[in-house]
PyMOL Python script that loads the backbone (N, CA, C, O; Angstrom):
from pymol import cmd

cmd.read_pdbstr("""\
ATOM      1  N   UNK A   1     -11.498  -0.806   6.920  1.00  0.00           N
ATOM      2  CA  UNK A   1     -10.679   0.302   7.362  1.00  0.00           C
ATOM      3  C   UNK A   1     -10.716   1.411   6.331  1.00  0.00           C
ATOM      4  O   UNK A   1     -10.479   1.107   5.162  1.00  0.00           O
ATOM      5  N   UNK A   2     -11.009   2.765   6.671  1.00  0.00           N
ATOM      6  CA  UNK A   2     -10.940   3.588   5.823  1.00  0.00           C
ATOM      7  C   UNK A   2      -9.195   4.218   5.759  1.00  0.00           C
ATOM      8  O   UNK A   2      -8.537   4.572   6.737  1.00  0.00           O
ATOM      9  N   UNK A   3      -8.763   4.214   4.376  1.00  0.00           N
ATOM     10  CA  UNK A   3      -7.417   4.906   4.492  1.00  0.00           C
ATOM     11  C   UNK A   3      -7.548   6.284   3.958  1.00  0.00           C
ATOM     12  O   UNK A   3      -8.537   6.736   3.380  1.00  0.00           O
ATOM     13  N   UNK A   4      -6.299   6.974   4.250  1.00  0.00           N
ATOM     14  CA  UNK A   4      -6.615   8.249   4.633  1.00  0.00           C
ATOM     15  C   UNK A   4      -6.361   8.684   3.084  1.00  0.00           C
ATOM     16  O   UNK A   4      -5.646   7.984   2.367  1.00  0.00           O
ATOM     17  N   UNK A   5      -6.862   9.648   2.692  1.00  0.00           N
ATOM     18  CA  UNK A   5      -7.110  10.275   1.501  1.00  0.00           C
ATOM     19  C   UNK A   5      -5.953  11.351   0.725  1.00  0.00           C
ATOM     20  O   UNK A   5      -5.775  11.621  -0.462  1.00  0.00           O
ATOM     21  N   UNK A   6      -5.127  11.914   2.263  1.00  0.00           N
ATOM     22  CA  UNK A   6      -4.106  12.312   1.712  1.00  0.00           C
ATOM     23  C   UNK A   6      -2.629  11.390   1.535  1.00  0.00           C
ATOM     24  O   UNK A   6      -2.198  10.594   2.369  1.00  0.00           O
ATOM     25  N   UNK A   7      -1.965  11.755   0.149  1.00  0.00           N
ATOM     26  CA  UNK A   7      -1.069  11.239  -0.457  1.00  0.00           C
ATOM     27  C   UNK A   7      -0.139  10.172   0.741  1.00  0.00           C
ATOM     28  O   UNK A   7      -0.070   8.973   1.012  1.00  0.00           O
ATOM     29  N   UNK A   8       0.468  11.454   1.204  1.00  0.00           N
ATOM     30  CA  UNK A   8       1.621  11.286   2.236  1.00  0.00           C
ATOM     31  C   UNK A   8       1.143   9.936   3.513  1.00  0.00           C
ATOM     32  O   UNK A   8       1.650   8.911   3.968  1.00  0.00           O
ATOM     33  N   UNK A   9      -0.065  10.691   3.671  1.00  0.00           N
ATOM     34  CA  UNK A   9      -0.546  10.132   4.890  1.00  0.00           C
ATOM     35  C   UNK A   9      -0.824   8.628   4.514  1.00  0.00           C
ATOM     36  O   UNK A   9      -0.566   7.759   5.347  1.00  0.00           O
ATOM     37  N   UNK A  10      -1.317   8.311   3.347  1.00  0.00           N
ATOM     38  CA  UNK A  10      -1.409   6.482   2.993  1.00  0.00           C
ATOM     39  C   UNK A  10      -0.278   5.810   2.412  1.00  0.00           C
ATOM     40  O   UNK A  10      -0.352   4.634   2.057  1.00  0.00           O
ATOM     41  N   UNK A  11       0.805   6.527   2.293  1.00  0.00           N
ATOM     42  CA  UNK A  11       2.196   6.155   2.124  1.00  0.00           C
ATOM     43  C   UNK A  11       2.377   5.513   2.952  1.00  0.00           C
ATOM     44  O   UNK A  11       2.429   4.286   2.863  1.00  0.00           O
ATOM     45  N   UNK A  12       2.543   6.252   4.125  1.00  0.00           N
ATOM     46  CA  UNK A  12       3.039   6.062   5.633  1.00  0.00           C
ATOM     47  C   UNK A  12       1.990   4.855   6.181  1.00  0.00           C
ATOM     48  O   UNK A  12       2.557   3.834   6.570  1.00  0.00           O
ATOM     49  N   UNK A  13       0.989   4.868   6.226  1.00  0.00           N
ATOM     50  CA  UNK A  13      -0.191   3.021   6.623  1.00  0.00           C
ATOM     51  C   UNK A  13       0.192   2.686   6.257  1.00  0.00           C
ATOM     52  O   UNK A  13       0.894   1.963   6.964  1.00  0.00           O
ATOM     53  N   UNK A  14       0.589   2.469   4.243  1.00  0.00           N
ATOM     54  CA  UNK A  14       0.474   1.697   4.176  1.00  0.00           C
ATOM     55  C   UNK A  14       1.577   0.937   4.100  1.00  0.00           C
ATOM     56  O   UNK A  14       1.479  -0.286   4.203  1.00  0.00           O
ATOM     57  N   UNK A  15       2.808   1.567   3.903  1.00  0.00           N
ATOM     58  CA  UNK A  15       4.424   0.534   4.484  1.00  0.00           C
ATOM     59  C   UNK A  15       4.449   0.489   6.246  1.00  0.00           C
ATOM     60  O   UNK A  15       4.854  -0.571   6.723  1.00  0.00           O
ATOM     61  N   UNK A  16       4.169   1.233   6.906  1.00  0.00           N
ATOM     62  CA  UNK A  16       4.166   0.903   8.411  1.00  0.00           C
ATOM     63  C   UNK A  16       3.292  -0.484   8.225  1.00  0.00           C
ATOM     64  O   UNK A  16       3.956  -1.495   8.453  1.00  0.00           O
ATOM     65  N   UNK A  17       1.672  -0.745   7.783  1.00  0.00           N
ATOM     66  CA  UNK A  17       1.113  -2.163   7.831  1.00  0.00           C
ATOM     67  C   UNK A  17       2.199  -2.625   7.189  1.00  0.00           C
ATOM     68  O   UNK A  17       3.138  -2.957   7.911  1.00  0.00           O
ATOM     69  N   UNK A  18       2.389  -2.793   5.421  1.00  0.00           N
ATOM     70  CA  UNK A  18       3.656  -3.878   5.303  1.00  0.00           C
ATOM     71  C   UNK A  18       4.381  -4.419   6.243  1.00  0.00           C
ATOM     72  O   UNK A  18       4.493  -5.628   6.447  1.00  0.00           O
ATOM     73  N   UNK A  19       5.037  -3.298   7.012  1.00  0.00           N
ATOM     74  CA  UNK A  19       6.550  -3.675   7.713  1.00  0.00           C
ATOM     75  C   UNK A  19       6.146  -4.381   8.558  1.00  0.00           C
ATOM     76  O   UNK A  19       6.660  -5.500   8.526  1.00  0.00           O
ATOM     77  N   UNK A  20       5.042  -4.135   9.741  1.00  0.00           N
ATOM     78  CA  UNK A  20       4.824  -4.595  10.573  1.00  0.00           C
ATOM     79  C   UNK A  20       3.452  -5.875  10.497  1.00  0.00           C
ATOM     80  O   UNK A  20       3.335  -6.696  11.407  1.00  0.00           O
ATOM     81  N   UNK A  21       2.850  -5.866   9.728  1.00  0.00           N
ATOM     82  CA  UNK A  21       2.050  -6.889   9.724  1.00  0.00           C
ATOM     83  C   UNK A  21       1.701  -7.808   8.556  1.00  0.00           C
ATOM     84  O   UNK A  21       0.994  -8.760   8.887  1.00  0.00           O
ATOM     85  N   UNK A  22       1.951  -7.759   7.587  1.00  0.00           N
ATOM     86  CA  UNK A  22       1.638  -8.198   5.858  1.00  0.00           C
ATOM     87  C   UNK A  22       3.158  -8.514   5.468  1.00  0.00           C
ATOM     88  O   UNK A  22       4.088  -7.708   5.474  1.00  0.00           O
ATOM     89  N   UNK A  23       3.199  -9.963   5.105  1.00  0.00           N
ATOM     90  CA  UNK A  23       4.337 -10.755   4.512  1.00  0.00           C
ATOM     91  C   UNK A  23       4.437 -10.206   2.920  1.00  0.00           C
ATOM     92  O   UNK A  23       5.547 -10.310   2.399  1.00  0.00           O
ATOM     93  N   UNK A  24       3.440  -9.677   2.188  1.00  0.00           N
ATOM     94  CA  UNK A  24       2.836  -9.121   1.156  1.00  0.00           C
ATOM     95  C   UNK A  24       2.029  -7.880   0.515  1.00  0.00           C
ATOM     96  O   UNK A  24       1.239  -7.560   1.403  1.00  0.00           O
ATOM     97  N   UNK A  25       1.832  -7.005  -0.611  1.00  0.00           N
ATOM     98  CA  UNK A  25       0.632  -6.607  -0.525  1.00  0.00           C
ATOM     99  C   UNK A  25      -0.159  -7.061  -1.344  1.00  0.00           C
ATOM    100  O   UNK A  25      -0.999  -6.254  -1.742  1.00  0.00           O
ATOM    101  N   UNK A  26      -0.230  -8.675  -1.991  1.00  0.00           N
ATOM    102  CA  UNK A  26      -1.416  -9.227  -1.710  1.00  0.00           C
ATOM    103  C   UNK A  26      -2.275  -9.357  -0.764  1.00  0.00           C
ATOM    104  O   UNK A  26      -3.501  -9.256  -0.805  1.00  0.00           O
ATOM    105  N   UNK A  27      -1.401  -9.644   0.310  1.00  0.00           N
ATOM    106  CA  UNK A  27      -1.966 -10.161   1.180  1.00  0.00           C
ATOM    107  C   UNK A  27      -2.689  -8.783   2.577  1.00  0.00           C
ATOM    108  O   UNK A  27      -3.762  -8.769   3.180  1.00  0.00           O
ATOM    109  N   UNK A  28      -1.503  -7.825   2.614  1.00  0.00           N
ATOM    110  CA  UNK A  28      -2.685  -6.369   2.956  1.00  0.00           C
ATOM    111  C   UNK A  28      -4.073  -6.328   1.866  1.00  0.00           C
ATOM    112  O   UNK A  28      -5.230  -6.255   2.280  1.00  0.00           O
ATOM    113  N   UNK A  29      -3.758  -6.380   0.666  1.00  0.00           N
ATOM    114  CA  UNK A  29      -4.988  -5.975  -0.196  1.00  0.00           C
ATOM    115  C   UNK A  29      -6.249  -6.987   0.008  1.00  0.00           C
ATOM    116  O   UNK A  29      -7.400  -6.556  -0.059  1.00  0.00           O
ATOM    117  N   UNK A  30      -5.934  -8.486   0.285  1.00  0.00           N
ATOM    118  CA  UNK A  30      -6.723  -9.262   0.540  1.00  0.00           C
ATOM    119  C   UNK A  30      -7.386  -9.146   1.752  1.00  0.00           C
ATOM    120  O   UNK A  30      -8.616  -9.186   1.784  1.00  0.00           O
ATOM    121  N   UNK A  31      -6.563  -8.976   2.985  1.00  0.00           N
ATOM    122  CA  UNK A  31      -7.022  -8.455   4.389  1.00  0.00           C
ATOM    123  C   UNK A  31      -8.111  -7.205   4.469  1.00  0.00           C
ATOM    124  O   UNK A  31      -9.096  -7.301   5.201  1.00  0.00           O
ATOM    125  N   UNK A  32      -7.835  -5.888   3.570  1.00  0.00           N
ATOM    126  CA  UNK A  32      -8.700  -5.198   3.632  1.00  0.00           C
ATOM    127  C   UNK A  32      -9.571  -4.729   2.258  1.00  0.00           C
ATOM    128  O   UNK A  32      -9.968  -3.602   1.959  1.00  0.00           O
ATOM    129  N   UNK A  33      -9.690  -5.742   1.686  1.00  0.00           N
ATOM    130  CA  UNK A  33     -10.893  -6.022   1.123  1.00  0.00           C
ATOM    131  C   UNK A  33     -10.311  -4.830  -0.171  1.00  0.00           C
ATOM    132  O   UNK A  33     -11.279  -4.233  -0.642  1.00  0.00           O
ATOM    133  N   UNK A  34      -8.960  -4.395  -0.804  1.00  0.00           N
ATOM    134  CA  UNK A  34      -8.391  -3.530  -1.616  1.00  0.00           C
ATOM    135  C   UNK A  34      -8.304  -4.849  -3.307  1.00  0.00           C
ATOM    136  O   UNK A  34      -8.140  -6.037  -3.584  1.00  0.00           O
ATOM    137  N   UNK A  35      -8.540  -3.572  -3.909  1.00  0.00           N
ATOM    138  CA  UNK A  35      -7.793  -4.400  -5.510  1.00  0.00           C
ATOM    139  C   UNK A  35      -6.655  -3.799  -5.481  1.00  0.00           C
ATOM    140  O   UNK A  35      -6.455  -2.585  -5.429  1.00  0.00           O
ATOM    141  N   UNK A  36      -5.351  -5.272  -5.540  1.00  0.00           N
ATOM    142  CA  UNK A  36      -4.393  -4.834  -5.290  1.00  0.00           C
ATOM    143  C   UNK A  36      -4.012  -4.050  -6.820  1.00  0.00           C
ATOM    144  O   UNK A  36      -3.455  -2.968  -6.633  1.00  0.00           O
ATOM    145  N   UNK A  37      -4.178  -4.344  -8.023  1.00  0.00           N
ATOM    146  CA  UNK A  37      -3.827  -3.189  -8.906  1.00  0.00           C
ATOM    147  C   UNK A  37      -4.844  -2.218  -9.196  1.00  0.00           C
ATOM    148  O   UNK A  37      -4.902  -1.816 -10.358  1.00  0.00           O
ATOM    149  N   UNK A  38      -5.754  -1.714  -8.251  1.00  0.00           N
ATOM    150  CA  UNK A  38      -6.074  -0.566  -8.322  1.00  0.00           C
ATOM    151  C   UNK A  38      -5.329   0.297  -7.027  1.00  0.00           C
ATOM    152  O   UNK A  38      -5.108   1.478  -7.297  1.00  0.00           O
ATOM    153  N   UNK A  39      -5.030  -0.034  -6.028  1.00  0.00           N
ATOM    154  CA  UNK A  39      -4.154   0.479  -5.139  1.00  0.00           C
ATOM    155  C   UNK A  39      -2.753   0.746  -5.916  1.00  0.00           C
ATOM    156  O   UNK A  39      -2.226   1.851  -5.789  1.00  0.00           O
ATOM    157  N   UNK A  40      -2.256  -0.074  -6.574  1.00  0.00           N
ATOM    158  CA  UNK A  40      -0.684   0.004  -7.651  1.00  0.00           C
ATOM    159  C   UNK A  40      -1.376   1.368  -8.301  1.00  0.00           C
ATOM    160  O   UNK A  40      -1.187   2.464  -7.772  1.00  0.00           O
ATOM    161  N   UNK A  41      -1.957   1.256  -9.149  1.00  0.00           N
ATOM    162  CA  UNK A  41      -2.539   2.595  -9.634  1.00  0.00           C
ATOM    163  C   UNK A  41      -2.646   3.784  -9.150  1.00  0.00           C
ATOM    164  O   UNK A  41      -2.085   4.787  -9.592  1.00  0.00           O
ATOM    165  N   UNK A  42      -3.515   3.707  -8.041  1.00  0.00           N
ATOM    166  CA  UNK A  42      -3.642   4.734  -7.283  1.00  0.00           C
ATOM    167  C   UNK A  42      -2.067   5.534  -6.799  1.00  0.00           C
ATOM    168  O   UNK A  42      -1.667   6.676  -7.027  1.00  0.00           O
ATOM    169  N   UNK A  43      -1.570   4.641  -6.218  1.00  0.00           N
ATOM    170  CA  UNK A  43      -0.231   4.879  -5.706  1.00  0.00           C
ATOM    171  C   UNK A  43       0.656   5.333  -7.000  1.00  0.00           C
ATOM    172  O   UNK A  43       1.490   6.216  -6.801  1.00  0.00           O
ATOM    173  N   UNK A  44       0.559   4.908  -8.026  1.00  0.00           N
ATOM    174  CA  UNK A  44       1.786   5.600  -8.835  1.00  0.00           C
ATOM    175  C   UNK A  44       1.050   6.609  -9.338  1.00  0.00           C
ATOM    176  O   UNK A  44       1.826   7.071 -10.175  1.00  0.00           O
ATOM    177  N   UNK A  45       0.036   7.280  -9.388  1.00  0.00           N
ATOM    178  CA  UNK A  45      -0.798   8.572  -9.834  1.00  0.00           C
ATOM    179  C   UNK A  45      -0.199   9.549  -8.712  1.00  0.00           C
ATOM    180  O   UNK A  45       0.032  10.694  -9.100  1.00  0.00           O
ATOM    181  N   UNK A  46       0.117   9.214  -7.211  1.00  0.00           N
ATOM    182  CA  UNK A  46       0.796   9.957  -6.434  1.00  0.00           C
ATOM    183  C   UNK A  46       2.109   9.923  -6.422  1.00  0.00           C
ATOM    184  O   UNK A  46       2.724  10.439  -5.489  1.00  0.00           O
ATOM    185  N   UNK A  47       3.004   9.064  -7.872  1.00  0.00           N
ATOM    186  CA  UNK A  47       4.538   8.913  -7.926  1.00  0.00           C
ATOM    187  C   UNK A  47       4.780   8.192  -7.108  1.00  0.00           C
ATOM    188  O   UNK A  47       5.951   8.262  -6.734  1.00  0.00           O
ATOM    189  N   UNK A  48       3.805   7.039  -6.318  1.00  0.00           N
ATOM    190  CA  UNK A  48       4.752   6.062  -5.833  1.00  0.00           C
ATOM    191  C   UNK A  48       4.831   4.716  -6.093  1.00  0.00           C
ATOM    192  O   UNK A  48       3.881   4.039  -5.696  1.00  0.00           O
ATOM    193  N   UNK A  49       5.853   4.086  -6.739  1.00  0.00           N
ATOM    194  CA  UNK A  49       6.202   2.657  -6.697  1.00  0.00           C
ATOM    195  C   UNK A  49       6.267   1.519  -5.919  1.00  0.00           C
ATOM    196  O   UNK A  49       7.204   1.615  -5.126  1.00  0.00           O
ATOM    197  N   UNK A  50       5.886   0.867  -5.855  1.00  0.00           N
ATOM    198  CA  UNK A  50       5.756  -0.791  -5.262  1.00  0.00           C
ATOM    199  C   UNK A  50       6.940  -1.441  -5.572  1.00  0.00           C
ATOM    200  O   UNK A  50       7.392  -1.830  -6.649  1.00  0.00           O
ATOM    201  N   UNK A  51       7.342  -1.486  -4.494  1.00  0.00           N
ATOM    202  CA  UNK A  51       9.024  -2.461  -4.626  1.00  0.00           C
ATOM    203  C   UNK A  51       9.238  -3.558  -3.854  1.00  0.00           C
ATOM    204  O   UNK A  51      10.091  -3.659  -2.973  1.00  0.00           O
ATOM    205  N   UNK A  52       8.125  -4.718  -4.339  1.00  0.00           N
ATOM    206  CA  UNK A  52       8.134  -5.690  -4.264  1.00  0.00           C
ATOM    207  C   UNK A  52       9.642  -6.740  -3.405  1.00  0.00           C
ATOM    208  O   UNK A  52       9.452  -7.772  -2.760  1.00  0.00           O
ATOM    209  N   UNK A  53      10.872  -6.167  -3.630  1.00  0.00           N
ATOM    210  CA  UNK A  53      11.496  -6.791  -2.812  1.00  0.00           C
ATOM    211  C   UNK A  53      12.122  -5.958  -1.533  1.00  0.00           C
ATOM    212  O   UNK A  53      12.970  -6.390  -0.752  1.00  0.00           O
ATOM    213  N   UNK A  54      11.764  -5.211  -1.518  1.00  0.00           N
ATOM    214  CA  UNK A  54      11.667  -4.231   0.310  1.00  0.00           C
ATOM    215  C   UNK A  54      10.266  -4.186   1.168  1.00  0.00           C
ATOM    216  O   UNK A  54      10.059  -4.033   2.372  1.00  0.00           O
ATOM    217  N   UNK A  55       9.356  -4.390   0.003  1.00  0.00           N
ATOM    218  CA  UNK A  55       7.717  -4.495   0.703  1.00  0.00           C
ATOM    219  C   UNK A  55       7.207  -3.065   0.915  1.00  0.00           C
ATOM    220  O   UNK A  55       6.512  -2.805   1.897  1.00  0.00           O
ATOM    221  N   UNK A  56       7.491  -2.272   0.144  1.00  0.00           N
ATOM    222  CA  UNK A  56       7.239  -0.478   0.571  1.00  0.00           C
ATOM    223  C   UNK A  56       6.808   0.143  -0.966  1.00  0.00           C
ATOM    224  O   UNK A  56       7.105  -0.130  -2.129  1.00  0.00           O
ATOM    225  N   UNK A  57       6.114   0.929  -0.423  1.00  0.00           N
ATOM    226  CA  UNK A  57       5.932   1.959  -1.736  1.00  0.00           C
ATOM    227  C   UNK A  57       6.726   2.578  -1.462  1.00  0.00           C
ATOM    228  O   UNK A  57       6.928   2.712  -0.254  1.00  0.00           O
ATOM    229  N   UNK A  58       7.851   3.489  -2.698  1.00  0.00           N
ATOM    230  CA  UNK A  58       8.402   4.455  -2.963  1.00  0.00           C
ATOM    231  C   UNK A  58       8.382   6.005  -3.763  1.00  0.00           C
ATOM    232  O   UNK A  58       9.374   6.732  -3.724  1.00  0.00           O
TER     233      UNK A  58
END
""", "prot")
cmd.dss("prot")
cmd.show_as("cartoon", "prot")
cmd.util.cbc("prot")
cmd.orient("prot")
């Protein structure tokens, strides 16, 4: 799956997948073939946090 390149817009995949399909984001990152701490990375370079007990970036 290609995710989308702007900020906002892979916010929004990627807690809509959390919420609705991934118990984890190991387990999104494992499904689509992601390093899950290069996605952590990526995501806090755009200010957003992984909050592990809601399942969402913030």
């Amino acid at each position: 799956m290609d995710l989308p390149k702007n900020p906002m817009m892979l916010l929004s995949v990627l807690n809509q997948k959390l919420r609705d399909f991934y118990p984890s984001l190991h387990e999104l990152c494992d499904d689509l073939g992601l390093s899950e701490k290069d996605l952590i990375t990526l995501m806090s370079s755009y200010g957003f946090m992984y909050n592990e007990n809601t399942r969402q970036f913030r």
